[in-house]
N, C-alpha and C positions, 0 to 999 in steps of 0.2 A: 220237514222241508224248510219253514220257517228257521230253525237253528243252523242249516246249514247253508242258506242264502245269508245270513248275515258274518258266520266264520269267512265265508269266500270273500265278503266284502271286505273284513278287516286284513285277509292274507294282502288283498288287491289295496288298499290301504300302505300297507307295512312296506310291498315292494314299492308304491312309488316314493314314498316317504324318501325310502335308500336309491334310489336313483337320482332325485334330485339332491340326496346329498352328496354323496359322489361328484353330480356336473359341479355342484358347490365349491367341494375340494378343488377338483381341477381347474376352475376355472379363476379359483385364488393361487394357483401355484403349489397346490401341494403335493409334497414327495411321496404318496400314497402308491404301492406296486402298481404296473402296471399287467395287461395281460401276461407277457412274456416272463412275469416274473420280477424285473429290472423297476429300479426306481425312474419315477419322473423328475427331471433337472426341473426349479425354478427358475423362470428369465432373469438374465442376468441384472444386477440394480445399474441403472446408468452414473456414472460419475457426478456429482456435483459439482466440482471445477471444472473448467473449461478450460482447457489450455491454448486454443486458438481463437482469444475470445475475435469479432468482427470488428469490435470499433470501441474507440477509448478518448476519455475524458480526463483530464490531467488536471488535480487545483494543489496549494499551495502554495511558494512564497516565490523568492527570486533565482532560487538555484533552479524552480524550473522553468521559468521565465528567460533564463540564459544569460543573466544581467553579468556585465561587464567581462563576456566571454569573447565578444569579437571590438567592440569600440566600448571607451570609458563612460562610465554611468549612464550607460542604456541596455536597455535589455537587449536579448537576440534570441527568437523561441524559433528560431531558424535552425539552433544548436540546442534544444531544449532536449536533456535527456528520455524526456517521454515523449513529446508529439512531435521534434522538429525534424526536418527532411534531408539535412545535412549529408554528404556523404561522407566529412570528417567525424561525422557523433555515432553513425546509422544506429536512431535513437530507437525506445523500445516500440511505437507505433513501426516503423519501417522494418525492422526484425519480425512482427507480427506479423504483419499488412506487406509488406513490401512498399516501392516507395510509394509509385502510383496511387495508392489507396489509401497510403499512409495521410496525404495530401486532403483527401475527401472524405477520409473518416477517424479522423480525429480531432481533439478542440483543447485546448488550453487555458484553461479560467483561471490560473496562479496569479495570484498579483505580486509584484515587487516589494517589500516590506512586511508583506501580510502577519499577522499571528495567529494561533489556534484560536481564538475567540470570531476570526475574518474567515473560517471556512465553512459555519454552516451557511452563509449566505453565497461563496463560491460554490459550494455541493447543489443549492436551488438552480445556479444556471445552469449547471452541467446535468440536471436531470434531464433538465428540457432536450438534448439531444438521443435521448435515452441511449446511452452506449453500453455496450457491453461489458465494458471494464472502467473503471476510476481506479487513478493512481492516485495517493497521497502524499507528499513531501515536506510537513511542516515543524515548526521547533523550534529553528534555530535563532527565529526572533524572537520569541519569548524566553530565551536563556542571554540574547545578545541585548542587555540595556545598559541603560548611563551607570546601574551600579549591582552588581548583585542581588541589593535590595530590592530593586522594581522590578526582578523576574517573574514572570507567570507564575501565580504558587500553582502548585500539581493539582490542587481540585479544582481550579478554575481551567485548567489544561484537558481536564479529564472530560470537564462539562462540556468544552465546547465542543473537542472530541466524539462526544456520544450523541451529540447535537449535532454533529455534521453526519451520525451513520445512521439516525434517526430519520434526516431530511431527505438522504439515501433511500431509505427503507421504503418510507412513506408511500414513494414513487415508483419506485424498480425494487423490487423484493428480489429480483433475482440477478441486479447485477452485480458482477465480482468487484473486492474491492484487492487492491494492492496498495500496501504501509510502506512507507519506505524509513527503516528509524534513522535518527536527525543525528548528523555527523557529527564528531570527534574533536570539538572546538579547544580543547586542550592542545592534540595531535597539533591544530593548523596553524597554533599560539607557536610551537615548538619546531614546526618548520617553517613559518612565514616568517619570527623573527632574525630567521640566520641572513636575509635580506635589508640592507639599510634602506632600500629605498622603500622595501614594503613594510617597515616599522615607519617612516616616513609618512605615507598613504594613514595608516591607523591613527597617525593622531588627527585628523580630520574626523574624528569618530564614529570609526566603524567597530562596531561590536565591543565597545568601549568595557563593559562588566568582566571581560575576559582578556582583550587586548591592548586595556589601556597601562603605558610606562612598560611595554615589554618586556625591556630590560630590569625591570625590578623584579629581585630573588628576596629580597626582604620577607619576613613570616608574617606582615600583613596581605600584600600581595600575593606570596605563596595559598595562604587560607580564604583569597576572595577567589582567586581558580580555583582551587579545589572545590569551591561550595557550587560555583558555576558548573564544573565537572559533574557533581554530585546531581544536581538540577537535571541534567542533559541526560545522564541515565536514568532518573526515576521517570522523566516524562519518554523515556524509551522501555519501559515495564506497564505504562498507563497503555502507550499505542500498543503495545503486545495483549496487554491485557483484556481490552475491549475489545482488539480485533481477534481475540479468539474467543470470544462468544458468540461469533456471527459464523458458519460455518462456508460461508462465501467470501472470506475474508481469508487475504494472508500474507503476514509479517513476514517483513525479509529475516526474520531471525536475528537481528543485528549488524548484519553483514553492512550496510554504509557507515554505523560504528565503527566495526574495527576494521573498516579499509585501510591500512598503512600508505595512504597517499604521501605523494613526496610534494616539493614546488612544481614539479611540469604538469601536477592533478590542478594548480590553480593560479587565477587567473594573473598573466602580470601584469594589469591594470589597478589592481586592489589587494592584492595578495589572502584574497578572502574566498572570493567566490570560484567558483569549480572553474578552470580552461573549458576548452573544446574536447583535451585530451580529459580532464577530472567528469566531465560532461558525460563522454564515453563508456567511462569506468563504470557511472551510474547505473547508463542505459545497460550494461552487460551484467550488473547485479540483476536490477527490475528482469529481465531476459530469463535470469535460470534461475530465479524464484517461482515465476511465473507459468512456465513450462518444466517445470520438475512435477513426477509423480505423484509426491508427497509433499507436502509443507514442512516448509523448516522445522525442527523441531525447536 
């Protein structure tokens, strides 16, 4: 009697053992048959990007700032490719958001001049809003100096970089971030000088390392572009690079690279900074990066 009170115990044992493994499986999702024979589908995994994030925070330097878009040397974030409300830009908040909302949920921390070393402290205010999306846009000052020589070297570029998605992180682990890589200062060398009055404008020294003596074709000249050039792509491999380690992150691919912008992309006030219409162009990169399935490759 006694042997067989304790067999019935282990049978009664063994089956709940296998039942609770079972609820186990199933209730982690696994494809184990079911009655019918037919396997069980896993819930499906949700996206990690968002493509209609709610509200967005724009830092970076002047091009998003909208400087000298509508009056000479002043900004205009009225026109700013990411947050402004325009209906000549309809910037990437107003394509998101519509415009309404665009107005009261978005924020613009770019400052005018800034360089990549000036964003982990623009990324600190823009946490504070906690938005759902951060755009990026910086570069072009730290390849734009009095000589080639005082350009951002690439690890100092890299640092601050990681220091502004670090300051991100910190705070919002989960918000999306959007790269925008840093335009084609060659390209804007090679359309703005076909203009006298905006080689004119340059010698007041704007982006002086790249646009100073336009007109010189000489193989000094020639070799201080090109290194400028070279500069401007490798700190476009660093934002690629760090932004694809963060899997909430994503590079335009290069795509404001190799925009083949003409003079009506920029502004005629300066012959530097983007128009309304270069403005535009922007915000429709930012747009199908943004809301595309996949990241660029």
């Amino acid at each position: 009697m006694r042997n067989r009170r304790r067999r019935r115990r282990s049978v009664l044992a063994l089956t709940a053992v296998a039942a609770l493994g079972l609820a186990g499986c199933d209730a982690a999702g696994d494809d184990s048959p079911a009655p019918d024979g037919t396997r069980a589908k896993t819930a499906p995994v949700r996206p990690v990007w968002n493509r209609s994030p709610s509200s967005i925070a724009a830092v970076g330097d002047s091009i998003t700032r909208g400087f000298d878009a509508c009056t000479v040397l002043s900004d205009c974030p009225e026109v700013s490719w990411a947050t402004g409300t325009s209906s000549q830009v309809d910037s990437l908040a107003v394509r998101l958001l519509g415009r309404a909302r665009a107005a009261e949920n978005s924020w613009n921390y770019a400052v005018t001049g800034a360089r990549m070393a000036d964003l982990p402290a623009q990324m600190a205010e823009a946490v504070t809003r906690r938005p759902q999306l951060v755009t990026v846009m910086a570069g072009a000052n730290d390849a734009c100096r009095s000589s080639a020589r005082a350009m951002t070297s690439v690890a100092d570029f890299r640092t601050g970089f990681e220091e502004a998605m670090r300051t991100l992180r910190t705070s919002l682990p989960k918000a999306q971030v959007y790269v925008a890589s840093v335009p084609n200062l060659k390209r804007l060398w090679s359309q703005g000088r076909t203009n006298p009055l905006g080689k004119q404008v340059w010698k007041l020294g704007i982006c002086p390392s790249m646009l100073n003596d336009a007109d010189d074709l000489d193989t000094a000249a020639i070799v201080r572009r090109d290194k400028v050039q070279r500069r401007v792509e490798a700190y476009n491999r660093v934002l690629q690079e760090v932004c694809a380690k963060d899997r909430r992150c994503r590079f335009d691919g290069g795509a404001v690279f190799d925009y083949e912008f003409g003079t009506d992309q920029l502004s005629h006030w300066d012959w530097f900074h983007p128009s309304t219409d270069g403005q535009a162009r922007l915000a429709a990169i930012a747009y199908r990066t943004i809301t595309a399935e996949e990241p660029v490759a």
